[in-house]
N, C-alpha and C positions, 0 to 999 in steps of 0.2 A: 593731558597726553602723556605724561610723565608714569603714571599707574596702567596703559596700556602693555606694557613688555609684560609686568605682573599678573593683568589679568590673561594673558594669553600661555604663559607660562600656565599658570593653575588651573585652565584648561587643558592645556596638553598635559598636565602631571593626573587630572582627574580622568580622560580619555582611557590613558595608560592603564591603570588601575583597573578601570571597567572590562578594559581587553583580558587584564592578566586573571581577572575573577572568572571570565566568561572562558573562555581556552587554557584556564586550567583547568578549570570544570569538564572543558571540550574532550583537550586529549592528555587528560589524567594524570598530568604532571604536576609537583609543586610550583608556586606560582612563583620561584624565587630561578627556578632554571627555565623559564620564558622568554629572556630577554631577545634573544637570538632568532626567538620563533616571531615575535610580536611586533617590535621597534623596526620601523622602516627607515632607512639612514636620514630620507630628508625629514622627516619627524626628532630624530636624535640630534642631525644637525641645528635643527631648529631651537630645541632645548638649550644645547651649549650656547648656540649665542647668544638666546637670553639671559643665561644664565652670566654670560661675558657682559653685558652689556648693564647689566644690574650691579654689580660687583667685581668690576673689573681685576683688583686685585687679589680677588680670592681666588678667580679662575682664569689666571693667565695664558694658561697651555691652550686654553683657546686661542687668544689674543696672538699668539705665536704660532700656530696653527694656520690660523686664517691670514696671518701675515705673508706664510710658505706659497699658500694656494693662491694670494690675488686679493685684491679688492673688490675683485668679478663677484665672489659668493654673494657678497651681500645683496647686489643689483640679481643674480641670478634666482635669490632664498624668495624676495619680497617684490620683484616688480615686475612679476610676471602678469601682463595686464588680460592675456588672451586665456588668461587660469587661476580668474578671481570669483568669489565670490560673497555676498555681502553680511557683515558680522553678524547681523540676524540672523544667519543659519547655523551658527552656534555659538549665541547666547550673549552677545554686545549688545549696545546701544548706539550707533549714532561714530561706529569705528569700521575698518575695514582692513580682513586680514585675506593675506593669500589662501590658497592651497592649493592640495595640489589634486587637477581633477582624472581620475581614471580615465582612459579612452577605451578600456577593455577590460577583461576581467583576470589580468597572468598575476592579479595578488588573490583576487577570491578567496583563498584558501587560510590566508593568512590574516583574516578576522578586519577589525573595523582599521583601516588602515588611514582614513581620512573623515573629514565631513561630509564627504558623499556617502550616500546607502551603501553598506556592504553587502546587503542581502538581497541582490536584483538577482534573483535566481531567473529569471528570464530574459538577463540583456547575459548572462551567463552560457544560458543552453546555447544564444544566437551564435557564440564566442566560441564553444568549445563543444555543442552536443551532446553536452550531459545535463538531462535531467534534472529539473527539480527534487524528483522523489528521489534523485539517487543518493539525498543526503538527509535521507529520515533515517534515525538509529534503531537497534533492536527494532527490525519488522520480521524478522522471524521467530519461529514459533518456539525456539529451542532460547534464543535471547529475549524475549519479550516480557520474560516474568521473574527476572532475575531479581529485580529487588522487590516484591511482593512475593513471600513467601508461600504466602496461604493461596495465593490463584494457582501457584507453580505446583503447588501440591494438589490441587483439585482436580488440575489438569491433569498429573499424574494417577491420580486414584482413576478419574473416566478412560483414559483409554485403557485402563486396566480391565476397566469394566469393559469396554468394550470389545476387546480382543476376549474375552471369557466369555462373550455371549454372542460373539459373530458366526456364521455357517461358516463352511469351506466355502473359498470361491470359488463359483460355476457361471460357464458363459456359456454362449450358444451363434453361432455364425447363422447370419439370417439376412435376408432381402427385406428389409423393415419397410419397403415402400408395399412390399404382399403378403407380409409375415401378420397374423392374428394374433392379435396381443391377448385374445380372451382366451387365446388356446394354455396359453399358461396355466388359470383356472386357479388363478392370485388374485388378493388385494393388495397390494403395495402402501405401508406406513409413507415412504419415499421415495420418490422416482426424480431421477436426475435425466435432464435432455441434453444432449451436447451434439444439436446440427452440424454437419459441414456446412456452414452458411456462402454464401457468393460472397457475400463481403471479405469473406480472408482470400478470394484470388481478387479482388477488384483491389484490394490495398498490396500486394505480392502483384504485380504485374508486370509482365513478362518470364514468370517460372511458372513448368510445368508440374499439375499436378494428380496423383493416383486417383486420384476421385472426384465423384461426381457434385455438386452442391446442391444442395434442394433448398427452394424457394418454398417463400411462406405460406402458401396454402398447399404443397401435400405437409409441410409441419403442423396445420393445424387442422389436417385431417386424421392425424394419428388418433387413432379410439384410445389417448389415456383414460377418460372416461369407464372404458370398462376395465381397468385393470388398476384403480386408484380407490384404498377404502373410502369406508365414509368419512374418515376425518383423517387425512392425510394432507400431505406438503408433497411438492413439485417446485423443481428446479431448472430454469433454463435459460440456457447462454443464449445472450440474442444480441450479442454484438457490440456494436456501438453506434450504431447510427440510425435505419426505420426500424429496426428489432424492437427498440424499445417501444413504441408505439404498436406496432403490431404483435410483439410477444404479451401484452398484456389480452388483446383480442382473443389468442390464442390460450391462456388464465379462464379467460368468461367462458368459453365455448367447454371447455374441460372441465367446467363445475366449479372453480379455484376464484379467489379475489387475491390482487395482488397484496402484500402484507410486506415485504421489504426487495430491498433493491440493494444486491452486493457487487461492490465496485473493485474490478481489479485493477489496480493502477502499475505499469511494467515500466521498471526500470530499464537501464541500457550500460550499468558501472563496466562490464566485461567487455562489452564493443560500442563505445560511443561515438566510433566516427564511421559508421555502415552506412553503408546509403541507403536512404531513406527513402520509401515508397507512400506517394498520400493517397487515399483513397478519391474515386474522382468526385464520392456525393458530398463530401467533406471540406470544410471552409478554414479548418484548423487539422493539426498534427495531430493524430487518435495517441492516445496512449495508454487509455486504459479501456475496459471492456467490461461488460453489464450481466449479472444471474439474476434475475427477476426470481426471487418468491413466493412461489404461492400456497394458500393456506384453505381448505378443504373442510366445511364440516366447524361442528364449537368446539374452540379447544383454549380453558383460560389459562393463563401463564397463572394465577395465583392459588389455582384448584387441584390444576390437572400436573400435579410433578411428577405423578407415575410415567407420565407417555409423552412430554416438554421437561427441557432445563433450558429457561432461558436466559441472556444477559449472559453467557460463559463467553463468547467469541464476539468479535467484532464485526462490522458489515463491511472489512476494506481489507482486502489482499494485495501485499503490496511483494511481488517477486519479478524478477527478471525475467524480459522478455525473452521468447523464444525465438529460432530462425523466423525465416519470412514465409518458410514454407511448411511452419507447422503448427498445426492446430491443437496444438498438448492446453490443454488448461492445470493453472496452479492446483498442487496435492489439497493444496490446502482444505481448498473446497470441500474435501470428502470429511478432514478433521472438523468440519464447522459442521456438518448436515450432522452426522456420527456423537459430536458434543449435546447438540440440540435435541433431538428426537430419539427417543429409546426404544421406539420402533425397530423389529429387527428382522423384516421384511422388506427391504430394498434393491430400488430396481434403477438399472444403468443402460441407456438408451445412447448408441450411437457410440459403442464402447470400441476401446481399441485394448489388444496385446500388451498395451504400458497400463492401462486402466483396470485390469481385472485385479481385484481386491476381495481379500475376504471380507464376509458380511451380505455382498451382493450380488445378485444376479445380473450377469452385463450380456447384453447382446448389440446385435451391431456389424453387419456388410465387413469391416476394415478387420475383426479378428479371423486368425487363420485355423482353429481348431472351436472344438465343442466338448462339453463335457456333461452338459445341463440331462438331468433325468427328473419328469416332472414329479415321479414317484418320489424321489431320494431326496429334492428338495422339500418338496409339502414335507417328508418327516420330523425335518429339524425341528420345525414349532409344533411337537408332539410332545405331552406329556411334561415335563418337570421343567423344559425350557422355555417354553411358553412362548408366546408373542412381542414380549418386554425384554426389556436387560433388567438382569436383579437388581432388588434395593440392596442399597448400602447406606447404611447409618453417617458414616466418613464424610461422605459426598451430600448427603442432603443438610451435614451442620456446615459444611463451606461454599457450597452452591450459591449465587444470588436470590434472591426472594421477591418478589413483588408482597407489595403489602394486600390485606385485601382489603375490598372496596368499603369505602366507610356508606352508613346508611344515611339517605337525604335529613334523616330527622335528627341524627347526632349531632 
């Protein structure tokens, strides 16, 4: 019993350490100006008296200390029975120390404060409504590559490329439930869907909204079929919840197999305590939302680098949510379609006023103007600019590679 203060001590001094390595690392301070940030008083308290109690005379100002405050501490520091738990959760045998157990989460922030989980980002949200993702670092696009050089610069070199080989953006206001998609008299390398689906008023209920929703069969009576090359990709928002099952239906009937599945996950760091709206077909709290990919025709990642770069983006868009009453999907999206594909033929389906981009053709009910001339677009991919974005030498020695395939007999 006599080596029990010692070994609890050298627990709490190795604790300590672990915190000062990890949250200085956190938030990018030296590990020597943490004290203030990290050390919770009943944890310090607890130090000094052991350190009182091992060496009385070395550390008296304890001893005087605790004389001022009472005899109470000690009954107060260790015998709390309704707030123990048993040495085997960190790292005794056969001994039994207090601690002290959170009932919420108002230290969160301030790292492993105890032998309970610091990281229940889920009894967190119940606590405060914020998010799990809200505490993933660099998810944006501008921080994400800060210590890899070479991505940071890849990324710089493609959209160089690509603003150099994009069209003007031209849109076109249209009733897309009787608008003729063949009337265009395009193939499209990429076509992006972006439905007003029912699901954004069934999870927003009781606000009123401009528009109408279409349900999934006039979506997948759309003829992308005839306005999709032969080896082209399609893009479409299908929600969170039957979209994904039936947006893949919607894949097969269009010619397309599904090939990935991008996941937007929306945080809430700017308004965490809005009132929440759940959708009614939903048994959990939505929070992020589904683009199905699809892939059109043979196109191999380790052949075909003229018309694919792939491996450059990630399949997780991680940006804050928007009102309840709006249907904006993350920019991002268009950075990820635009890195991948060098196709420079692209089509925007169910476009708004915020979404027309150079590069592509957006049409879509919700924009209030038109610009689209079918003549003036066909000329862009005439002549010297071709159907592609140019090669760049730059780009294809930092780009990812797939290897190619080795043969059965090597």
């Amino acid at each position: 019993m006599t080596d029990y203060p010692k070994k609890v001590l050298r627990t709490l001094k190795k604790r300590s350490c672990v915190r000062r390595q990890l949250l200085a690392k956190e938030f990018e301070v030296a590990a020597r100006n943490l004290t203030g940030l990290l050390s919770s008083r009943r944890e310090e308290d607890e130090m000094r008296r052991l350190r009182y109690k091992l060496n009385p005379s070395k550390h008296r100002s304890y001893g005087r200390y605790d004389t001022r405050k009472g005899r109470d501490r000690d009954r107060d520091i260790w015998d709390r029975s309704d707030q123990t738990q048993t040495a085997d959760d960190i790292g005794f045998d056969g001994e039994t120390m207090d601690v002290t157990t959170y009932k919420d989460s108002h230290v969160f922030l301030k790292g492993t404060q105890s032998a309970n989980p610091h990281n229940d980002y889920s009894q967190h949200f119940v606590d405060t409504v914020q998010r799990p993702q809200n505490f993933i670092r660099d998810v944006g696009i501008d921080e994400r590559f800060k210590e890899y050089p070479k991505l940071k610069e890849l990324i710089r070199l493609k959209d160089i490329q690509i603003k150099a080989g994009a069209t003007p953006p031209l849109y076109l206001q249209c009733d897309l439930t009787a608008f003729d998609l063949s009337s265009l008299d395009t193939k499209f390398d990429v076509i992006q869907i972006e439905p007003p689906l029912e699901e954004y008023q069934r999870r927003a209920s009781g606000i009123t909204f401009d528009w109408q929703p279409w349900d999934w069969e006039e979506i997948m009576n759309l003829k992308i079929e005839n306005v999709s090359a032969q080896r082209s990709f399609v893009f479409l928002w299908c929600g969170a919840g039957e979209g994904l099952d039936i947006g893949r239906e919607c894949l097969r009937k269009w010619g397309y197999r599904r090939c990935e599945d991008i996941c937007w996950v929306k945080t809430n760091r700017r308004n965490p305590g809005k009132k929440q709206h759940m959708d009614t077909k939903s048994v959990l709290q939505n929070t992020k939302e589904h683009c199905l990919m699809g892939i059109k025709g043979t196109v191999r990642r380790n052949q075909d680098g003229h018309f694919i770069h792939a491996n450059i983006d990630l399949d997780v868009i991680i940006t804050e949510e928007p009102e309840l009453d709006s249907i904006e999907k993350p920019e991002e999206i268009f950075h990820i379609i635009e890195h991948f594909c060098l196709g420079r033929k692209r089509l925007h389906l169910f476009a708004r006023d915020s979404t027309i981009r150079p590069g592509w053709l957006s049409l879509g009910p919700a924009l209030t103007s038109s610009n689209y001339q079918k003549d003036t677009y066909q000329s862009f991919f005439e002549g010297d600019d071709g159907l592609l974005l140019s090669f760049n030498e730059d780009i294809e020695s930092l780009r990812p590679k797939t290897p190619p395939l080795k043969s059965r007999g090597g």
